[in-house]
ZAMAR-172946 format. One record per residue: residue in three letters; chain; x, y, z of N, C-alpha, C in turn. Coordinates in Angstrom, 1 decimal. Example, Ala and Ser with C-alpha at 12.3 -4.5 7.8 and 13.67 -1.06 7.14 Angstrom:
BEGIN
REC vexro balo   n.px   n.py   n.pz  ca.px  ca.py  ca.pz   c.px   c.py   c.pz
REC   ALA    A   13.2   -5.7    7.8   12.3   -4.5    7.8   13.2   -3.3    7.8
REC   SER    A   12.8   -2.2    7.1   13.7   -1.1    7.1   12.9    0.0    7.9
This chain:
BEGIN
REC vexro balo   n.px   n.py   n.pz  ca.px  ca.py  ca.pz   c.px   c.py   c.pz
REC   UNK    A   -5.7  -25.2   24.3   -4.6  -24.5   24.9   -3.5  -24.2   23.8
REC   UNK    A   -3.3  -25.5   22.7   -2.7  -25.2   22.0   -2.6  -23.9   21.0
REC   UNK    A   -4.2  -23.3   21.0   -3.9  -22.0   19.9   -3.5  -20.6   20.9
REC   UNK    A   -3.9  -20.5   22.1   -3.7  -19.7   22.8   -2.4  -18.9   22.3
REC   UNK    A   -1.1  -18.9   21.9    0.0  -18.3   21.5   -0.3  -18.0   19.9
REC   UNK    A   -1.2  -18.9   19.2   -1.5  -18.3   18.0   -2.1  -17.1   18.3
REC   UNK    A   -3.6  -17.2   19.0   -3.6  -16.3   19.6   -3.7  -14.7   20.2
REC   UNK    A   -2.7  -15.0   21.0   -2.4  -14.0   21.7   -0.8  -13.1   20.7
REC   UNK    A   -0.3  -14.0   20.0    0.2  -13.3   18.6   -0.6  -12.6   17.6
REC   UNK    A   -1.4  -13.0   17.2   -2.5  -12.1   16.4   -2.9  -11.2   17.0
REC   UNK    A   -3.0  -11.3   18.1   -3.8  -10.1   18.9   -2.8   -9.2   18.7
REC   UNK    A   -1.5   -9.0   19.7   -0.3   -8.3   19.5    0.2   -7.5   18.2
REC   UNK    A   -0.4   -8.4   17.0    0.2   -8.0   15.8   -0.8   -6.4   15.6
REC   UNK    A   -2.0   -7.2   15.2   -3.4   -6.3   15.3   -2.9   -5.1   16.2
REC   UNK    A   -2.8   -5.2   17.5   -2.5   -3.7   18.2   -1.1   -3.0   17.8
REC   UNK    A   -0.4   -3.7   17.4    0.8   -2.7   16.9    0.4   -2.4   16.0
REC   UNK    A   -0.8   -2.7   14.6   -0.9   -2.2   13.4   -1.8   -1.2   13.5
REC   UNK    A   -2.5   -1.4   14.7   -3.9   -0.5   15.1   -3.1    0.8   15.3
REC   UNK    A   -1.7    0.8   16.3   -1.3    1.5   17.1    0.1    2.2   16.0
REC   UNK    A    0.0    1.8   15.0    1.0    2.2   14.1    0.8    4.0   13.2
REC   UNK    A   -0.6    3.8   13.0   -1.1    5.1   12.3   -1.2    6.1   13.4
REC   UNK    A   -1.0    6.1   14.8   -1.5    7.1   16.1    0.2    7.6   16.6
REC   UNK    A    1.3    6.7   15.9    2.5    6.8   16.5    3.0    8.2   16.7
REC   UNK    A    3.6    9.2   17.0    4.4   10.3   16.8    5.7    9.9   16.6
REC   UNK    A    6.3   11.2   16.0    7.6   10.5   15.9    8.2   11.3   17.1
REC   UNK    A    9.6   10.8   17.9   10.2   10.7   18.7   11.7   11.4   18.3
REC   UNK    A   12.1   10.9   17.2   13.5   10.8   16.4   13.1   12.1   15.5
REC   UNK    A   13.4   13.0   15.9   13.2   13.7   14.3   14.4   14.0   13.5
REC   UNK    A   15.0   12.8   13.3   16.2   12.4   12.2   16.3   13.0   11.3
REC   UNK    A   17.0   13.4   10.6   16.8   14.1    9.0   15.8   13.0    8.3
REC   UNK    A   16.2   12.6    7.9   15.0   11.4    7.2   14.1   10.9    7.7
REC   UNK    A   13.7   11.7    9.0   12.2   11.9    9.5   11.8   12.8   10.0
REC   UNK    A   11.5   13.9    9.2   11.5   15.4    9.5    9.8   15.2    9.2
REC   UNK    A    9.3   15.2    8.2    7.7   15.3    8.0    7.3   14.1    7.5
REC   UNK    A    6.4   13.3    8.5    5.2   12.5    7.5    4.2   12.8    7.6
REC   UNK    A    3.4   12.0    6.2    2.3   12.9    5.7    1.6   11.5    4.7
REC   UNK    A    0.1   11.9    5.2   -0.9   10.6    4.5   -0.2   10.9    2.6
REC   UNK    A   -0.1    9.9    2.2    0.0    9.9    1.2   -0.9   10.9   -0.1
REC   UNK    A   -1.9   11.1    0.6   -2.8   12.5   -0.1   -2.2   13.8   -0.1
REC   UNK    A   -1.0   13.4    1.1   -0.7   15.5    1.9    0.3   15.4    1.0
REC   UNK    A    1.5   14.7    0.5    2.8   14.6    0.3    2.9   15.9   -0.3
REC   UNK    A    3.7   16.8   -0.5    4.0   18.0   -1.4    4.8   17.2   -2.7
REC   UNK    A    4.5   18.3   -3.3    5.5   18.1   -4.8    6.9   18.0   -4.3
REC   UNK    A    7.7   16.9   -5.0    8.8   16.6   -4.7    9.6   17.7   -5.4
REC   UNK    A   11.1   18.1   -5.0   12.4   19.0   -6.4   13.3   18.3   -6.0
REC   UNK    A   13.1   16.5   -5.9   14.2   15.6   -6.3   14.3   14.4   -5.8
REC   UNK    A   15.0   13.3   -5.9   14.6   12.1   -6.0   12.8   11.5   -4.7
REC   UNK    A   12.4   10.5   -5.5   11.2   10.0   -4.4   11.9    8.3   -4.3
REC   UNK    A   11.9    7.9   -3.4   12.2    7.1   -2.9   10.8    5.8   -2.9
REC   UNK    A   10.8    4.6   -3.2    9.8    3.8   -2.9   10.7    2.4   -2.0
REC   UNK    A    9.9    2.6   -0.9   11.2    1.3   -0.4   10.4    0.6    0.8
REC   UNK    A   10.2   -0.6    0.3    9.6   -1.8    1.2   10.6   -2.3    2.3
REC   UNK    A    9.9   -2.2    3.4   10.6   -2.6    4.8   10.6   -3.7    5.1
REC   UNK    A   11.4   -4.7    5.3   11.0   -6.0    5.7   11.9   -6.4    6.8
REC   UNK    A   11.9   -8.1    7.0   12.6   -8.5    7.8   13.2   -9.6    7.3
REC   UNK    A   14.0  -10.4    8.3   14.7  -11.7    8.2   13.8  -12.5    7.7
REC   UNK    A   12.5  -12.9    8.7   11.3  -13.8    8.4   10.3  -13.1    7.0
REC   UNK    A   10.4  -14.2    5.8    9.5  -13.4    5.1    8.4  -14.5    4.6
REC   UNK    A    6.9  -13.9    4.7    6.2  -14.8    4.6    5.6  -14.6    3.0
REC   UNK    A    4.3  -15.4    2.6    4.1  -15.3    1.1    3.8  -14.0    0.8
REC   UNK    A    3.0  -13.8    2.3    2.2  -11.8    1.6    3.8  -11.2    1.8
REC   UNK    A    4.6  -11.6    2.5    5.4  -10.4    2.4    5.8  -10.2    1.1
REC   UNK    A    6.3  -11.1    0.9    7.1  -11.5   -0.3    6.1  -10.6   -1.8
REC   UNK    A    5.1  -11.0   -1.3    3.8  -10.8   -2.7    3.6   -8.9   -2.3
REC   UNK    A    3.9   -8.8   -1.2    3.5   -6.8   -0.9    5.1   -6.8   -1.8
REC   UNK    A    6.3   -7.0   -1.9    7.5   -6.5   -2.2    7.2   -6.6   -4.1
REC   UNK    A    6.9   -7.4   -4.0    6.6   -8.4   -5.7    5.6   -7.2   -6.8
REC   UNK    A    4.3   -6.6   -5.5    3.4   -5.9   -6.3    4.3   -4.3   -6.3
REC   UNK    A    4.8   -4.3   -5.3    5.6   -3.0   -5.1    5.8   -2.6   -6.5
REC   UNK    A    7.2   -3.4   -6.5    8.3   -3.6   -7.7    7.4   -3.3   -8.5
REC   UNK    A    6.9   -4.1   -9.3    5.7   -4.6  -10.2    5.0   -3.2  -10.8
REC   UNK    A    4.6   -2.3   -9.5    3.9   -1.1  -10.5    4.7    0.0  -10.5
REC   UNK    A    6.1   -0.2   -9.6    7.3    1.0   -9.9    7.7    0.5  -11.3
REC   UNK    A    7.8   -0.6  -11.6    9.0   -1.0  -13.3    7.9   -0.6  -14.2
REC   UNK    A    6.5   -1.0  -13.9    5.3   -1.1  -15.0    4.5    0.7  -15.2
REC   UNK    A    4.5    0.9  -14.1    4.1    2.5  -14.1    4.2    3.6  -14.2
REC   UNK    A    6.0    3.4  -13.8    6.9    4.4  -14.0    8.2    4.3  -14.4
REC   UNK    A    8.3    3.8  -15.5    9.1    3.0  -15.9   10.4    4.1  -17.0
REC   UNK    A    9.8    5.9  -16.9   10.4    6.6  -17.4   11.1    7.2  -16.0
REC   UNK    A   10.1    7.3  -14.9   11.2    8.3  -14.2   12.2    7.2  -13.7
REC   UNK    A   11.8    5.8  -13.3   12.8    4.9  -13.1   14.3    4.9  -13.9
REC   UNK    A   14.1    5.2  -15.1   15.3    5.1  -16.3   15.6    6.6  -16.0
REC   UNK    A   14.9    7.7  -15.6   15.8    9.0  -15.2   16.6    9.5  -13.8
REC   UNK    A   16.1    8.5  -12.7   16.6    8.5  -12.0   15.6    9.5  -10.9
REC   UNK    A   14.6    9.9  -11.2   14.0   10.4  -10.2   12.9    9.9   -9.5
REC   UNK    A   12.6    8.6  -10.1   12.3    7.3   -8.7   13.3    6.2   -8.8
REC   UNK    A   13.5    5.4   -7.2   14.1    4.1   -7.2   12.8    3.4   -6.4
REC   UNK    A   13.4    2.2   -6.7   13.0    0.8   -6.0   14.2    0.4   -4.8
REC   UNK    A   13.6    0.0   -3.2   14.5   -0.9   -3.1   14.1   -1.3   -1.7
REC   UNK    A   14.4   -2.1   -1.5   13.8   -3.1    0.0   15.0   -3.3    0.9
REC   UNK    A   14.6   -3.0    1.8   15.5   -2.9    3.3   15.3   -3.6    4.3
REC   UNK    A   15.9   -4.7    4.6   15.7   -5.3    6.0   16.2   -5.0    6.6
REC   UNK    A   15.4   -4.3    7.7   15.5   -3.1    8.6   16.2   -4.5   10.2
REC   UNK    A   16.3   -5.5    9.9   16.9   -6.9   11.3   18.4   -6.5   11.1
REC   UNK    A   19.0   -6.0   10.1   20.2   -6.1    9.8   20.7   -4.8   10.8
REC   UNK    A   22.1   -5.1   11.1   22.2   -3.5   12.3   22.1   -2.4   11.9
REC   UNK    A   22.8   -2.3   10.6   23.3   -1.0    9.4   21.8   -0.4    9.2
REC   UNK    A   20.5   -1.4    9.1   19.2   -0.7    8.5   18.2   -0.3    9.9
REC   UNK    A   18.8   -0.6   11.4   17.8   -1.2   12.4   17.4    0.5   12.2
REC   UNK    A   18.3    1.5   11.8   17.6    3.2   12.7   16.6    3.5   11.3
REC   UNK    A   16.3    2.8   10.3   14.8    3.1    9.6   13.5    2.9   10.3
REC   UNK    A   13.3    1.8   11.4   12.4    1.3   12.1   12.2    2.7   12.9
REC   UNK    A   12.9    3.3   13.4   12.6    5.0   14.3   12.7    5.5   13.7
REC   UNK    A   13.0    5.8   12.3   12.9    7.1   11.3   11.7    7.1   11.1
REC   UNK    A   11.2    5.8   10.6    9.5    5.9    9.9    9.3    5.2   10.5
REC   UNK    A    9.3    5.0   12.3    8.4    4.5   12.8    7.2    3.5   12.5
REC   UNK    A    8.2    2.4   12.5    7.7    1.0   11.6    7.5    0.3   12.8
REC   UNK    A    6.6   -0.5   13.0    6.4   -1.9   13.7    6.0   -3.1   13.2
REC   UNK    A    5.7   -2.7   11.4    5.5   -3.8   10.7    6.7   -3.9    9.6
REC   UNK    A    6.5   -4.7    9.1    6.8   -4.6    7.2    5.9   -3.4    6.2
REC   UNK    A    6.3   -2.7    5.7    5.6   -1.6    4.5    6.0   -0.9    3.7
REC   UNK    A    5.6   -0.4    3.2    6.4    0.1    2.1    6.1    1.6    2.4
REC   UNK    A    7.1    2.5    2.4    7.3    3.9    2.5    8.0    4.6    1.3
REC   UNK    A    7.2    5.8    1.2    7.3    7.0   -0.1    7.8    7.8    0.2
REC   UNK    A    9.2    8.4    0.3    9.5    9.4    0.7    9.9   10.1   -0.8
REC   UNK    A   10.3   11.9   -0.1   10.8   12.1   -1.2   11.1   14.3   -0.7
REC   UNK    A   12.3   14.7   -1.8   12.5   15.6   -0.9   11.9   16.8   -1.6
REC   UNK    A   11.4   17.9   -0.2   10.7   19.2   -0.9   11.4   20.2   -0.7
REC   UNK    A   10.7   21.4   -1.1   11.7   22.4   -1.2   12.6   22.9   -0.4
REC   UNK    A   12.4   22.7    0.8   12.9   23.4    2.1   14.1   22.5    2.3
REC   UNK    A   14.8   21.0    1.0   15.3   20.0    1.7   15.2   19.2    2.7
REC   UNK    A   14.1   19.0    3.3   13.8   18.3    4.5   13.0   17.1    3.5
REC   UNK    A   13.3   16.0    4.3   12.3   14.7    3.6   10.7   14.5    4.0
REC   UNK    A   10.0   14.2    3.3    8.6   14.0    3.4    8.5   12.6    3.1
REC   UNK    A    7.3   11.7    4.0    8.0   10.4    3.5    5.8   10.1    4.0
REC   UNK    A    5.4    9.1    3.6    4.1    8.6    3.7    4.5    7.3    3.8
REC   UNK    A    3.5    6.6    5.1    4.2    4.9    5.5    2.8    4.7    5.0
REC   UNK    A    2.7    3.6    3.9    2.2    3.1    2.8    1.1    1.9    3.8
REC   UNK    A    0.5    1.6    5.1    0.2    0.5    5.7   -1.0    0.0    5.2
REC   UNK    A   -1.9    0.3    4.4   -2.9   -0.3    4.0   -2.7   -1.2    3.1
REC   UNK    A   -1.0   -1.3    2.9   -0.7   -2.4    1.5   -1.1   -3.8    2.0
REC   UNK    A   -1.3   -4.2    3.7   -1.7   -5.2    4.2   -3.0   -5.2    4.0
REC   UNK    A   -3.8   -4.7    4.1   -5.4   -4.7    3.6   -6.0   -4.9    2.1
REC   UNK    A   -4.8   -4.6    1.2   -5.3   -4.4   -0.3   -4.2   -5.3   -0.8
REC   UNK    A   -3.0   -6.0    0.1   -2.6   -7.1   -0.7   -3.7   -8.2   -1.6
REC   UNK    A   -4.5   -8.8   -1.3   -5.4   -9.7   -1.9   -6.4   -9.2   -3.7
REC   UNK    A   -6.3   -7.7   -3.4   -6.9   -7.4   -4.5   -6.2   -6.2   -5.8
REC   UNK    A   -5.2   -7.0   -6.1   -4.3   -6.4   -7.1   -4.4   -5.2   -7.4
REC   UNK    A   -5.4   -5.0   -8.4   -5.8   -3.9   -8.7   -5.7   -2.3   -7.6
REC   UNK    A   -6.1   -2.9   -6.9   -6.9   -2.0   -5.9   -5.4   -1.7   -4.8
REC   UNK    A   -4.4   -2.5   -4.6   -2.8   -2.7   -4.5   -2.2   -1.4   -4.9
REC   UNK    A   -2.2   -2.0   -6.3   -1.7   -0.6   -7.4   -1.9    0.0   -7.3
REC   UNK    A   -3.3    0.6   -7.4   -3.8    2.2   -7.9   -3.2    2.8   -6.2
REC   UNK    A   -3.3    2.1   -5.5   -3.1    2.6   -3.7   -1.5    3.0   -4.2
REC   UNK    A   -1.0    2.6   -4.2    0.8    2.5   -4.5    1.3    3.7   -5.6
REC   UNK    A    0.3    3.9   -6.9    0.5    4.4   -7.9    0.1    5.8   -7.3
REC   UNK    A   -1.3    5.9   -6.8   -1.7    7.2   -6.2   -0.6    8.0   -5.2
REC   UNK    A    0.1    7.1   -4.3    1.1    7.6   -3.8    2.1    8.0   -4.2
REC   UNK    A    3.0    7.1   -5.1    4.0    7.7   -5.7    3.7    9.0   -6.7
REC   UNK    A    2.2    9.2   -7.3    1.8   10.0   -8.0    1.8   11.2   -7.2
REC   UNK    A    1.4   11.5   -5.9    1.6   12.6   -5.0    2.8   13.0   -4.7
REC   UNK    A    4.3   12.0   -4.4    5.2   12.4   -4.3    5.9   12.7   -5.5
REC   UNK    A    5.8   12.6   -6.7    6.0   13.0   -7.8    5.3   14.5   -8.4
REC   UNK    A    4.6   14.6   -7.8    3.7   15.7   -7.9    2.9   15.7   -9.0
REC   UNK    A    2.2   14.7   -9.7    1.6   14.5  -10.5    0.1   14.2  -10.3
């Protein structure tokens, strides 16, 4: 009886993560005008944004998805970082000021999201969720993370 709430927690998590890639958006906020698999993103004509979602509660993967984030924005792009046409930055979306990113990019987890703006000025943004699948295998982390920002960069 005792694991029954472990559980029926895991279970819950699994269907919101199932149920995260099928979501529509509702809000169509300025800063959630288009999302798009990370393969569709268009060429950016100005800043791209890399920004990990989190919360109050942070566990080791979280902590380690934020860590690899960082890790291939400073190590991989470490010129447009110093020009200013990528940032890094992490948002706990529990705080009130950040709660309306959770309906902009329709989040139910922690993840890391790529946005970035195209020509028409409207934002384009790709929610990054497979970073939970490929935390464990570094490499394979990165090039996921790299290939993305490499789309909104247009490279």
């Amino acid at each position: 009886m005792r694991h029954i709430p472990v559980l029926l927690a895991a279970a819950l998590f699994t269907a919101s993560f199932a149920n995260a890639e099928n979501a529509t958006c509702k809000d169509q906020a300025p800063c959630c005008s288009t999302q798009a698999n990370a393969s569709e993103l268009p060429k950016s004509t100005g800043k791209v944004t890399v920004t990990y979602f989190t919360t109050n509660a942070r566990c080791k993967t979280c902590l380690k998805i934020e860590a690899l984030t960082r890790k291939v924005v400073e190590e991989r792009f470490a010129s447009e970082l110093a020009s200013g046409r990528l940032e890094f930055r992490a948002i706990n979306i529990d705080l009130p000021e950040n709660r309306h990113y959770a309906d902009n990019y329709q989040l139910s987890f922690k993840t890391v999201v790529i946005s970035s703006t195209n020509a028409d000025g409207k934002e384009d943004w790709a929610r990054m969720d497979a970073v939970w699948q490929k935390v464990g295998r570094e490499s394979e982390f990165a090039s996921y993370i790299e290939g993305g920002i490499n789309k909104a960069l247009g490279k």
